[in-house]
BAMAR-45057 format. One record per residue: residue number from 1; residue in three letters; x, y, z of N, C-alpha, C in turn. Coordinates in pm, 1 decimal. Example, Ala and Ser with C-alpha at 12.3 -4.5 7.8 and 13.67 -1.06 7.14 Angstrom:
rec num 1&residu ALA&n.xx 1319.0&n.yy -569.0&n.zz 780.0&ca.xx 1230.0&ca.yy -450.0&ca.zz 780.0&c.xx 1320.0&c.yy -330.0&c.zz 780.0
rec num 2&residu SER&n.xx 1285.0&n.yy -225.0&n.zz 708.0&ca.xx 1367.0&ca.yy -106.0&ca.zz 714.0&c.xx 1290.0&c.yy 3.0&c.zz 787.0
This chain:
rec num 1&residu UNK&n.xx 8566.3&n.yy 15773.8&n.zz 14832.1&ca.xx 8608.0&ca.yy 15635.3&ca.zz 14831.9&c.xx 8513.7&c.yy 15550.9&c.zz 14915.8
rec num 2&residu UNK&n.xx 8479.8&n.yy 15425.2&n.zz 14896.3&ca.xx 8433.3&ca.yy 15306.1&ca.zz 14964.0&c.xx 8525.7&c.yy 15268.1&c.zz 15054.7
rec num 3&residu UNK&n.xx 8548.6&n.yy 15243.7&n.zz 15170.4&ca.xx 8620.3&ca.yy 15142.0&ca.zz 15276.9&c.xx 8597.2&c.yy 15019.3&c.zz 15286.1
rec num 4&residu UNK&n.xx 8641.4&n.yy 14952.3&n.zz 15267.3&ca.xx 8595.4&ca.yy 14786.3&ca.zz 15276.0&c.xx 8716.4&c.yy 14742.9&c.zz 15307.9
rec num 5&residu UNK&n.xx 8748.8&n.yy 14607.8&n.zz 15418.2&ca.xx 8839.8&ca.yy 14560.9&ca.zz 15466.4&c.xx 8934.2&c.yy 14460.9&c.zz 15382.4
rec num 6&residu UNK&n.xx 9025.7&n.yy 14459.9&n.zz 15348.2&ca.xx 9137.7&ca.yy 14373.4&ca.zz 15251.7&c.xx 9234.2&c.yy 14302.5&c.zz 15321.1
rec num 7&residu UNK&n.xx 9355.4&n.yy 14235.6&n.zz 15260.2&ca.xx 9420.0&ca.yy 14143.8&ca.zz 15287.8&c.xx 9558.4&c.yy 14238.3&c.zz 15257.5
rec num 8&residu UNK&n.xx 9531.7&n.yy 14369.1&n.zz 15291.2&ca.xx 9676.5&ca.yy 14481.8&ca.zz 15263.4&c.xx 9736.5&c.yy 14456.7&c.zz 15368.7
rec num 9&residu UNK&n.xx 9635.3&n.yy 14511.5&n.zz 15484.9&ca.xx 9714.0&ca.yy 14425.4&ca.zz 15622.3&c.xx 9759.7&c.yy 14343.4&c.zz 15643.5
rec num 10&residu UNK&n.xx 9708.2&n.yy 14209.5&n.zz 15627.2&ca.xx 9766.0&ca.yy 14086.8&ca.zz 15668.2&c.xx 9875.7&c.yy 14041.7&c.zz 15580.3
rec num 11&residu UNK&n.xx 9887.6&n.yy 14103.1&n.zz 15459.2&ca.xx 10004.4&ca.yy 14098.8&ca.zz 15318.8&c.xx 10108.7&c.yy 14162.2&c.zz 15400.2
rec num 12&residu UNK&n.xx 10116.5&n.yy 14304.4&n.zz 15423.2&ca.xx 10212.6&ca.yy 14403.5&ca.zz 15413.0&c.xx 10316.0&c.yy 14420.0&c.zz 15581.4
rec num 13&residu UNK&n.xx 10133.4&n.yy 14459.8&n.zz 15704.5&ca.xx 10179.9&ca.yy 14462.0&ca.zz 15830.4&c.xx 10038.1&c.yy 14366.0&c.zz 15942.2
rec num 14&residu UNK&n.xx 10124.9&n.yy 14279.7&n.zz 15977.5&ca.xx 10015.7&ca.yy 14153.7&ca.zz 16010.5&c.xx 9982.4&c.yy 14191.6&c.zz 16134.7
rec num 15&residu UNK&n.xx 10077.8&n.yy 14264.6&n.zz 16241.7&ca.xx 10099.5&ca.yy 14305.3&ca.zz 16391.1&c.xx 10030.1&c.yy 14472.6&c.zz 16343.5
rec num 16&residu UNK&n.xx 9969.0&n.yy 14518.7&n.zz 16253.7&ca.xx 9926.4&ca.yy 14657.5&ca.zz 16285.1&c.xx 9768.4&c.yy 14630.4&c.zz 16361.3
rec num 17&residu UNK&n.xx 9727.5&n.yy 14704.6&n.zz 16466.4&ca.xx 9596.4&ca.yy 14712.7&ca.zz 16510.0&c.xx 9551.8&c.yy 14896.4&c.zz 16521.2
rec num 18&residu UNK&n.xx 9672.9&n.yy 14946.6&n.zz 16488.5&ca.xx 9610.8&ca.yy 15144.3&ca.zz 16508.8&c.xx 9642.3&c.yy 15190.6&c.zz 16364.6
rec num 19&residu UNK&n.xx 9556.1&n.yy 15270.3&n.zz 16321.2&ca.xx 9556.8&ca.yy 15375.1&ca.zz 16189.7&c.xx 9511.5&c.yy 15488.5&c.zz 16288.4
rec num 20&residu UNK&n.xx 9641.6&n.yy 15587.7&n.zz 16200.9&ca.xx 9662.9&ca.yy 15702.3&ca.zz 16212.5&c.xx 9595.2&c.yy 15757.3&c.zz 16077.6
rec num 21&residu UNK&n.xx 9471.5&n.yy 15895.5&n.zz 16085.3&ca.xx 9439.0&ca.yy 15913.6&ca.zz 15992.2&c.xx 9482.2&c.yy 16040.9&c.zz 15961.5
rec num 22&residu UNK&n.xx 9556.4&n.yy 16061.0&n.zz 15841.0&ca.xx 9630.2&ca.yy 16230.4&ca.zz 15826.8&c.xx 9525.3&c.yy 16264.9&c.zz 15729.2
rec num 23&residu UNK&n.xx 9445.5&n.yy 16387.2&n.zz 15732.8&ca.xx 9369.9&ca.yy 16402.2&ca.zz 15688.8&c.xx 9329.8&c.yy 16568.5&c.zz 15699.1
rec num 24&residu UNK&n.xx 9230.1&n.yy 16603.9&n.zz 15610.7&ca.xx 9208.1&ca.yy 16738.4&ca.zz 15633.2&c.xx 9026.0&c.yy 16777.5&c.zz 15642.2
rec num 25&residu UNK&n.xx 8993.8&n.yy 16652.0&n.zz 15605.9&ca.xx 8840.5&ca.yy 16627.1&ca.zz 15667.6&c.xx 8850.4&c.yy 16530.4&c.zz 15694.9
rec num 26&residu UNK&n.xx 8757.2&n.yy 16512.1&n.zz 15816.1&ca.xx 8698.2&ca.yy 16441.0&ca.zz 15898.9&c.xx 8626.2&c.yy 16301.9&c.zz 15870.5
rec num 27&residu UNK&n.xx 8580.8&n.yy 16305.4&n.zz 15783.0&ca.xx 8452.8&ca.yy 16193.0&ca.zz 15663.4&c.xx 8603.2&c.yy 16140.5&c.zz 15666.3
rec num 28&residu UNK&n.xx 8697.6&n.yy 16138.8&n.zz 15639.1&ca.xx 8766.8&ca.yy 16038.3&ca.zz 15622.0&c.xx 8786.1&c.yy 15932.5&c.zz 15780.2
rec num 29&residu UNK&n.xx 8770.6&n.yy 16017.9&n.zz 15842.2&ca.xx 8813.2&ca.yy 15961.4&ca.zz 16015.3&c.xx 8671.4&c.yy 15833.9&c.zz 16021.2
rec num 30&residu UNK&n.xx 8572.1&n.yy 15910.4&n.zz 16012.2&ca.xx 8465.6&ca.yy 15846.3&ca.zz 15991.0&c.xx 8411.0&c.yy 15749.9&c.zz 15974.3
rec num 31&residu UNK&n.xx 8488.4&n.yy 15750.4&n.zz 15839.1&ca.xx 8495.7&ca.yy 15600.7&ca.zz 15724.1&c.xx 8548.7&c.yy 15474.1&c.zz 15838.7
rec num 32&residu UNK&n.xx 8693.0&n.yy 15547.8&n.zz 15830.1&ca.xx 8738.3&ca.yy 15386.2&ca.zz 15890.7&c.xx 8712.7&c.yy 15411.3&c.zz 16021.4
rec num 33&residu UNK&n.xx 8641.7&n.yy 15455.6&n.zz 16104.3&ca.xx 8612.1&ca.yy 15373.5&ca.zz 16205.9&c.xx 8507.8&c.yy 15281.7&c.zz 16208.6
rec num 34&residu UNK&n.xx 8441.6&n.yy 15247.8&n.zz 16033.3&ca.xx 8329.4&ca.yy 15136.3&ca.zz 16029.2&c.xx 8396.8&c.yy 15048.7&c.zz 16006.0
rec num 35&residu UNK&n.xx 8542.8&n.yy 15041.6&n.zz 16000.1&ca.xx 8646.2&ca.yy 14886.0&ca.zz 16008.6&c.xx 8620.2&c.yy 14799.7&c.zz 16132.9
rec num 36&residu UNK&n.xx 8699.6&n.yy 14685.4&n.zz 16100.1&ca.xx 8643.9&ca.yy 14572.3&ca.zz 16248.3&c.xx 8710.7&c.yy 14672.8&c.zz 16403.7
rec num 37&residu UNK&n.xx 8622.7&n.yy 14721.7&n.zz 16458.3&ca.xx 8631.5&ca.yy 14719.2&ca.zz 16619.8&c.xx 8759.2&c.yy 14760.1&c.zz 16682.8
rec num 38&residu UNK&n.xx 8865.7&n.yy 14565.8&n.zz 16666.3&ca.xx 8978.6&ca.yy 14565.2&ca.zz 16678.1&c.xx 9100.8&c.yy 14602.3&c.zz 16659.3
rec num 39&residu UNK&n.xx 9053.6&n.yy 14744.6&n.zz 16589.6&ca.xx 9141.8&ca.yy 14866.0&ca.zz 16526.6&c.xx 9123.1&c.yy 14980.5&c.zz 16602.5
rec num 40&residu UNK&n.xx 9256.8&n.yy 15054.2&n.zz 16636.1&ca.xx 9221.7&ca.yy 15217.4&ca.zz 16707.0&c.xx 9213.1&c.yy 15283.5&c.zz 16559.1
rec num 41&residu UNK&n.xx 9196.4&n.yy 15390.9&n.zz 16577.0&ca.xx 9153.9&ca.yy 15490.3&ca.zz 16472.4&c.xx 9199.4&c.yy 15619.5&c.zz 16514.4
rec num 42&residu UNK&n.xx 9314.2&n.yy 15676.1&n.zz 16486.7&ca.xx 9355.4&ca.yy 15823.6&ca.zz 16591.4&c.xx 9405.6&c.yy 15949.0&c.zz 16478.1
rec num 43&residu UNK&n.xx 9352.9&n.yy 16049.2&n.zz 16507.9&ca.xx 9374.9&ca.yy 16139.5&ca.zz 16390.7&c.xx 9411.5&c.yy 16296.8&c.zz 16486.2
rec num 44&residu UNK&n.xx 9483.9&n.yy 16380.4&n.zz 16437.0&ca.xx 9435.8&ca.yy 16512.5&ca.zz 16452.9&c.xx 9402.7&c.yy 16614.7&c.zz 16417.1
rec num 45&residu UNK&n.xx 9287.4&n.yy 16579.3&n.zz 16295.7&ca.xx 9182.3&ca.yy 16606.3&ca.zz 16245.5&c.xx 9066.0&c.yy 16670.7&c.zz 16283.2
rec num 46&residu UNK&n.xx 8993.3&n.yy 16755.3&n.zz 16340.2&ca.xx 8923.3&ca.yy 16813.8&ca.zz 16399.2&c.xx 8743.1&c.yy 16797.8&c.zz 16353.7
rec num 47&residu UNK&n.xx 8664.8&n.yy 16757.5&n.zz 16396.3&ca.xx 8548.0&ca.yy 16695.9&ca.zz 16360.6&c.xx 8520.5&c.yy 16782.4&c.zz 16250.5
rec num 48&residu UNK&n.xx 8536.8&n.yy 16919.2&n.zz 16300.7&ca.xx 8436.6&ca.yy 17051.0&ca.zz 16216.2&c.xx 8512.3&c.yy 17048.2&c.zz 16121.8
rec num 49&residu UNK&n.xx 8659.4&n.yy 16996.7&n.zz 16038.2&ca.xx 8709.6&ca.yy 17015.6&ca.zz 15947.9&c.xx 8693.7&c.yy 16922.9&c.zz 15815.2
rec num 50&residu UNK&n.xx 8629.2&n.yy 17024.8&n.zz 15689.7&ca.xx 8595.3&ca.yy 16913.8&ca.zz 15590.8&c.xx 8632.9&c.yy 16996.9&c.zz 15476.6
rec num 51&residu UNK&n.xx 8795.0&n.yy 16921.6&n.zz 15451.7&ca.xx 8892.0&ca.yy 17028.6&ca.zz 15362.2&c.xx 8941.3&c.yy 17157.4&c.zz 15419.2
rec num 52&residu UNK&n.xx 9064.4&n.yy 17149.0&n.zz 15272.8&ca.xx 9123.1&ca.yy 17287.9&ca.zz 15259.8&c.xx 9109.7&c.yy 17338.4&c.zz 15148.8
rec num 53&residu UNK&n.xx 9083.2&n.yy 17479.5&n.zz 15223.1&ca.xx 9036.7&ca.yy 17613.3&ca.zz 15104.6&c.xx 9170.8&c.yy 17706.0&c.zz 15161.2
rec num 54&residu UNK&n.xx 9258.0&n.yy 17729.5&n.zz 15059.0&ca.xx 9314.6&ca.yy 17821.1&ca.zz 15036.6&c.xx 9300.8&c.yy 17947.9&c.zz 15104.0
rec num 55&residu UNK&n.xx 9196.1&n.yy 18062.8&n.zz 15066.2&ca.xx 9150.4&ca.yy 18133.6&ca.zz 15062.6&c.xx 9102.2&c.yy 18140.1&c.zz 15227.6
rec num 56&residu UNK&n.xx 9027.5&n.yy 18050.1&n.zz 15244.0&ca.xx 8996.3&ca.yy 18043.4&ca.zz 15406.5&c.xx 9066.7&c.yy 18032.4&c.zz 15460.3
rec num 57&residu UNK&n.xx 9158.8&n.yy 17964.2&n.zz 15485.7&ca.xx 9317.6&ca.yy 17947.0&ca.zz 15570.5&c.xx 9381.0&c.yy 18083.7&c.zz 15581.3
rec num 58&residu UNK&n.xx 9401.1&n.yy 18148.9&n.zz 15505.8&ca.xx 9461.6&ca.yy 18288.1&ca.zz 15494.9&c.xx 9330.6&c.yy 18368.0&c.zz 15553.8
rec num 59&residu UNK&n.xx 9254.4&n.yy 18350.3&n.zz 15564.4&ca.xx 9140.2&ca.yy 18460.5&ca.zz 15633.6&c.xx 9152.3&c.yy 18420.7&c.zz 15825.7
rec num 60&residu UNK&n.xx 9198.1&n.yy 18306.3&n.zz 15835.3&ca.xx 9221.8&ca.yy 18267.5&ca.zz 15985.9&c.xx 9323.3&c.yy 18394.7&c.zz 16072.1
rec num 61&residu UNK&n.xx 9310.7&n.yy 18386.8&n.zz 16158.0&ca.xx 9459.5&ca.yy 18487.7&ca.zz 16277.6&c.xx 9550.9&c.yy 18377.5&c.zz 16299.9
rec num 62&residu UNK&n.xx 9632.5&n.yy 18447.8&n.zz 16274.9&ca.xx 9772.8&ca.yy 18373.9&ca.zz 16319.2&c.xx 9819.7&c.yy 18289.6&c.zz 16322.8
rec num 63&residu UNK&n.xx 9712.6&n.yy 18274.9&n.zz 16505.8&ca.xx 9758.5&ca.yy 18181.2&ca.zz 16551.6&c.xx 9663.5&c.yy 18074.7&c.zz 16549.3
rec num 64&residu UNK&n.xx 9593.0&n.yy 18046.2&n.zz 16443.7&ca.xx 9497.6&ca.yy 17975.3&ca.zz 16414.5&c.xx 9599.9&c.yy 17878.5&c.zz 16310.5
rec num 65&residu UNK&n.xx 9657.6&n.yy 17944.8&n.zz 16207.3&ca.xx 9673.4&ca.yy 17893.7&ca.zz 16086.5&c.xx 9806.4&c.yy 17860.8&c.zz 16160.2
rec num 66&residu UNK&n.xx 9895.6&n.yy 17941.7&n.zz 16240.7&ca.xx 10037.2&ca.yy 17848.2&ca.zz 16310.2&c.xx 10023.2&c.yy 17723.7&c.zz 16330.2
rec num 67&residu UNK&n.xx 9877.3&n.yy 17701.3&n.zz 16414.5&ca.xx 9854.6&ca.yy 17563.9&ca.zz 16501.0&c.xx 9844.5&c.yy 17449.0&c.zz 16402.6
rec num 68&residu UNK&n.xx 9710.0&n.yy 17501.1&n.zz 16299.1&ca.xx 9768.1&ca.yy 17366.6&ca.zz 16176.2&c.xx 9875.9&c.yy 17369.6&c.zz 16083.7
rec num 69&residu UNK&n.xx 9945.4&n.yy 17426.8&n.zz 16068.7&ca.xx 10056.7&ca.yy 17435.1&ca.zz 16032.0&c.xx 10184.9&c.yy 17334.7&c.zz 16149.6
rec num 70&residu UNK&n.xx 10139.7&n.yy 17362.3&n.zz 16271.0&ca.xx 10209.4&ca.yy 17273.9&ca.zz 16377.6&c.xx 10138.6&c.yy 17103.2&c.zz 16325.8
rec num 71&residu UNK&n.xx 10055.6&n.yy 17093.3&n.zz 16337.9&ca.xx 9948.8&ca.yy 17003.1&ca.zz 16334.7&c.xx 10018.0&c.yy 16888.7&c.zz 16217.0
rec num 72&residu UNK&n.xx 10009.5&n.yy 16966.8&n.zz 16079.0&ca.xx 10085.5&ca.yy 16935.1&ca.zz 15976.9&c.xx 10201.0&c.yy 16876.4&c.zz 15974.4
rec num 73&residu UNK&n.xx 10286.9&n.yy 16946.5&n.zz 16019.8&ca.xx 10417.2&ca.yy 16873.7&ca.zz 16059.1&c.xx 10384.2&c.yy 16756.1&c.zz 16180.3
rec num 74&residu UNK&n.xx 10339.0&n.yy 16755.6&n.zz 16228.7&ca.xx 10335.4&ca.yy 16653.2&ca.zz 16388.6&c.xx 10287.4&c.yy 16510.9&c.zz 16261.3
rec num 75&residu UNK&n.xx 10159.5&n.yy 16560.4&n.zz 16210.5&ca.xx 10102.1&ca.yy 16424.5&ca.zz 16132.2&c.xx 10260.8&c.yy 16392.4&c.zz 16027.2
rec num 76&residu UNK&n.xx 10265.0&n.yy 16456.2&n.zz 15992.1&ca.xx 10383.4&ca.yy 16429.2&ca.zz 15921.5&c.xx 10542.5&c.yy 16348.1&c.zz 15940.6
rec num 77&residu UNK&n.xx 10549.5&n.yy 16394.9&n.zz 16068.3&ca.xx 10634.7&ca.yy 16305.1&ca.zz 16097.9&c.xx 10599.6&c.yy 16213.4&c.zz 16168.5
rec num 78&residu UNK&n.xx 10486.5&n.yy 16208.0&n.zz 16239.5&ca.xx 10435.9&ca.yy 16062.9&ca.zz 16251.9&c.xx 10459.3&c.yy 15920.3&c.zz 16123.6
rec num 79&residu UNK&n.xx 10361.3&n.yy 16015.6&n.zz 16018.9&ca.xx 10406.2&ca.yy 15954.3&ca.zz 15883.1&c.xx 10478.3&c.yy 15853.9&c.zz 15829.9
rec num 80&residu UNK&n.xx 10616.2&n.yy 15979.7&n.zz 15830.3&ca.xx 10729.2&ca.yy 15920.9&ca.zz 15822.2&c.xx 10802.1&c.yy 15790.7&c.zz 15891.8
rec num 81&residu UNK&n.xx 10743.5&n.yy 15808.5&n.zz 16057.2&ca.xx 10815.9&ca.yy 15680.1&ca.zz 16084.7&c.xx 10718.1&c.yy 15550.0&c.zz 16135.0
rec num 82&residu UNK&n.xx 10590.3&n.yy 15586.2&n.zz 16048.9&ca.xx 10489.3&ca.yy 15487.6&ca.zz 16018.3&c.xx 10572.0&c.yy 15347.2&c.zz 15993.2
rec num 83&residu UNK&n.xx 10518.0&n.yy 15201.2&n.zz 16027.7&ca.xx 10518.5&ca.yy 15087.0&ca.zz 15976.2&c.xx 10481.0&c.yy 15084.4&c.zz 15865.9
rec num 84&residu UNK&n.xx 10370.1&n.yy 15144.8&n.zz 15796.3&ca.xx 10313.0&ca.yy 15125.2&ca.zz 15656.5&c.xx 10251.3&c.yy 15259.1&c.zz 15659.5
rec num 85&residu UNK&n.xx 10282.1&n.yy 15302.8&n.zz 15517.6&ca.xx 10249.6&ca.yy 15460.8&ca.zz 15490.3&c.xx 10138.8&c.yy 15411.1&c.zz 15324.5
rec num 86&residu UNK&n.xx 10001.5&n.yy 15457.6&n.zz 15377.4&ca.xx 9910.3&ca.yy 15463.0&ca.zz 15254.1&c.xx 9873.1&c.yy 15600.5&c.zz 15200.3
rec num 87&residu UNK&n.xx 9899.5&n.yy 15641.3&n.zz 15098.5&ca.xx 9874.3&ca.yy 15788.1&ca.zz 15060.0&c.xx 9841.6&c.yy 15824.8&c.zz 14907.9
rec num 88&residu UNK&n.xx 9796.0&n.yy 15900.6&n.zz 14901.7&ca.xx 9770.6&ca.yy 15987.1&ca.zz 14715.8&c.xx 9872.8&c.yy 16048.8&c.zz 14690.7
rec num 89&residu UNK&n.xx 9953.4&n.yy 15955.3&n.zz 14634.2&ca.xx 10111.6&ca.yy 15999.3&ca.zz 14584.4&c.xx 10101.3&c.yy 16103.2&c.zz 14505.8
rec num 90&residu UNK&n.xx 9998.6&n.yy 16156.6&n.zz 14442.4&ca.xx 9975.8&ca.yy 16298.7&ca.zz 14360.3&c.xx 10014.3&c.yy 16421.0&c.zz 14463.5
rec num 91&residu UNK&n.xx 9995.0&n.yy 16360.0&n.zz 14634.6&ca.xx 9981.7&ca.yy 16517.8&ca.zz 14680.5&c.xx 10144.5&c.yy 16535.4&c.zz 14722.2
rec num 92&residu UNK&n.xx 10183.2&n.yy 16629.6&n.zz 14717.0&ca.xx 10336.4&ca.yy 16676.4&ca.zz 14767.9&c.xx 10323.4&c.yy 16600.6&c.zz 14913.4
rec num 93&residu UNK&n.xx 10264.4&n.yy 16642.8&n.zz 14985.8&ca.xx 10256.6&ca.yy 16611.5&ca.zz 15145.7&c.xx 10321.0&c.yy 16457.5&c.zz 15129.0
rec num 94&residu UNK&n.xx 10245.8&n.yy 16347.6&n.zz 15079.3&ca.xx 10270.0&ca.yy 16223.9&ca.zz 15044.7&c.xx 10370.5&c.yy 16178.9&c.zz 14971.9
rec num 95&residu UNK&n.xx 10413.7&n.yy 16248.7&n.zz 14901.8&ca.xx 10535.8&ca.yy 16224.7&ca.zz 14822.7&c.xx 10638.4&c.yy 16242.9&c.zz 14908.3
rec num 96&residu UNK&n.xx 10645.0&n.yy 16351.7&n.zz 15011.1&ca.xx 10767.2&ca.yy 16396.2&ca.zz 15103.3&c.xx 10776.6&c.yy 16284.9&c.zz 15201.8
rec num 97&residu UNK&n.xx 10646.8&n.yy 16239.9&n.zz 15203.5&ca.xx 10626.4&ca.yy 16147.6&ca.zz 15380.6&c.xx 10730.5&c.yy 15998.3&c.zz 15267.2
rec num 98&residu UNK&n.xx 10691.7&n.yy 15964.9&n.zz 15162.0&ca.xx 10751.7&ca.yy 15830.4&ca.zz 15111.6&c.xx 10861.1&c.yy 15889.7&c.zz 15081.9
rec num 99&residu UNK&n.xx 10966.6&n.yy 16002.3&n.zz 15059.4&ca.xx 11117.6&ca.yy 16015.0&ca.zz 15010.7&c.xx 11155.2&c.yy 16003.8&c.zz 15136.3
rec num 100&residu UNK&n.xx 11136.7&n.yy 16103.5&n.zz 15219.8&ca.xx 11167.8&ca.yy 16078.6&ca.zz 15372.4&c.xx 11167.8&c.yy 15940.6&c.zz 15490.6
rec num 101&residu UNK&n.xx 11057.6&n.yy 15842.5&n.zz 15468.4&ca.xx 10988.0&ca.yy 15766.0&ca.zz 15509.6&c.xx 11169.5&c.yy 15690.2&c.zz 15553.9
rec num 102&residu UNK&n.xx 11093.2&n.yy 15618.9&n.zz 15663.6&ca.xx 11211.7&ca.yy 15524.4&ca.zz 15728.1&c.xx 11242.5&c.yy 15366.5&c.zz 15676.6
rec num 103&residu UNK&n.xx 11160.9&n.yy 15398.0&n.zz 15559.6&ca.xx 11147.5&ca.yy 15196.1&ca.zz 15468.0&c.xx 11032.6&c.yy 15282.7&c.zz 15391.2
rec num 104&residu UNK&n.xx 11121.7&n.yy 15342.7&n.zz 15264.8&ca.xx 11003.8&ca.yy 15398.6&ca.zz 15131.5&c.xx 10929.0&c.yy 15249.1&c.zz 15100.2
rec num 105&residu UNK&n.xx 11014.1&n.yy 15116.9&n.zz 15073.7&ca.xx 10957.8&ca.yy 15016.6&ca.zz 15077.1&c.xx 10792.5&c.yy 15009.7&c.zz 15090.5
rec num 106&residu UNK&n.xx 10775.1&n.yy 15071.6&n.zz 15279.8&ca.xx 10626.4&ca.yy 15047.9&ca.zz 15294.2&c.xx 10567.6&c.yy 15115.0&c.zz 15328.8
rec num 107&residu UNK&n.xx 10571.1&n.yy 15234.1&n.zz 15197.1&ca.xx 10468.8&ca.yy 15333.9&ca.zz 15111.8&c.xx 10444.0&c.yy 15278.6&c.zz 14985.9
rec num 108&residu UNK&n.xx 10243.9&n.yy 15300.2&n.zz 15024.3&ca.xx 10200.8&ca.yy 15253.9&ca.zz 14927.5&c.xx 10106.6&c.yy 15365.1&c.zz 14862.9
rec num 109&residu UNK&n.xx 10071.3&n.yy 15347.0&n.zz 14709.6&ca.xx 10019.8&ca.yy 15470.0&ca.zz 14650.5&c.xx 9869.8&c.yy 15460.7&c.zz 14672.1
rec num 110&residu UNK&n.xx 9754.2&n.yy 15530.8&n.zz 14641.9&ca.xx 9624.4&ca.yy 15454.4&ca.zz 14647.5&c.xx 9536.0&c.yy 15534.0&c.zz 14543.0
rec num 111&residu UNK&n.xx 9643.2&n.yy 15594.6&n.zz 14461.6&ca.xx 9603.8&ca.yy 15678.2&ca.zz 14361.3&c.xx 9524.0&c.yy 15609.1&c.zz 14294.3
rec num 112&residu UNK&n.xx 9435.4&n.yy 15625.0&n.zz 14218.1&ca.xx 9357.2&ca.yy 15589.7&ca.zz 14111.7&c.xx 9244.7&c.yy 15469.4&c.zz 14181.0
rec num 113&residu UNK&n.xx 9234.8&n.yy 15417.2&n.zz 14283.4&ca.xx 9192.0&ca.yy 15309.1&ca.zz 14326.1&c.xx 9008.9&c.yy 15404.6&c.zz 14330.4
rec num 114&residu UNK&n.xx 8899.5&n.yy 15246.1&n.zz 14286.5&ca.xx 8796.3&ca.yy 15338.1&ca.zz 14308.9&c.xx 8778.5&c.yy 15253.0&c.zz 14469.9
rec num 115&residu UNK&n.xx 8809.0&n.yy 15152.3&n.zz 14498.9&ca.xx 8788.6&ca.yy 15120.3&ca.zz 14634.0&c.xx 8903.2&c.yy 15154.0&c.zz 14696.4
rec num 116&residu UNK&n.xx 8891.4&n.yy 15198.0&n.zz 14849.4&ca.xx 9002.1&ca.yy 15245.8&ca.zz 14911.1&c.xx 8997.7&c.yy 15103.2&c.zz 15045.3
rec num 117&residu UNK&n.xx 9127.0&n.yy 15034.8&n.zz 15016.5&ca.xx 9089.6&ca.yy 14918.3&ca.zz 15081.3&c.xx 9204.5&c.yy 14948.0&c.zz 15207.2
rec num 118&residu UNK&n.xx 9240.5&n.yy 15002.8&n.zz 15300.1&ca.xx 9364.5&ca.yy 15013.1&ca.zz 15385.3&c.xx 9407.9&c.yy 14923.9&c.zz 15462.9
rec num 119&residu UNK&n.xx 9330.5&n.yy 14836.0&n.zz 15533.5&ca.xx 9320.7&ca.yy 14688.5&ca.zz 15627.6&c.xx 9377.7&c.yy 14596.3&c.zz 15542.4
């Protein structure tokens, strides 16, 4: 996706200045921190992580794969009691965070978009 700054923010949540990025690579963290400045950017996302492989996850110990598995849930219910929830309503993860969500209201999809505009 492209990042470029929009009027989603100032439409949807006018008082937001922090994005939380739930993510499973990093390039996404990345991206938006080339947004204006006046935004935090907080993830717990791990630099070295770019995707999930199946196959690799199950080759981890334990207590490797416990921790993101902890990790998972923490972003997750962050999520949930997000002001505004932006997500790829295709993935389960995203679908659970908007049934659950505390105002499904403000979950938004970003499926199909070729610009990813979140601001």
């Amino acid at each position: 996706y492209r990042v470029r700054p929009s009027n989603l923010r100032a439409a949807k949540a006018p008082a937001i200045r922090s994005i939380f990025v739930m993510t499973d690579d990093y390039t996404a963290v990345e991206l938006l921190r080339q947004v204006p400045p006046d935004y935090s950017v907080t993830t717990f996302c791990l630099p070295q992580e770019h995707g999930y492989d199946q196959k690799t996850f199950m080759g981890q110990h334990n207590a490797h794969r416990t921790e993101s598995i902890r990790r998972l849930l923490d972003e997750t219910d962050i999520a949930i009691r997000s002001d505004i929830f932006l997500g790829g309503f295709k993935s389960n993860v995203a679908r659970f965070i908007c049934l659950m969500h505390d105002d499904p209201e403000r979950c938004f999809s970003v499926d199909g978009m070729k610009d990813w505009t979140p601001l």
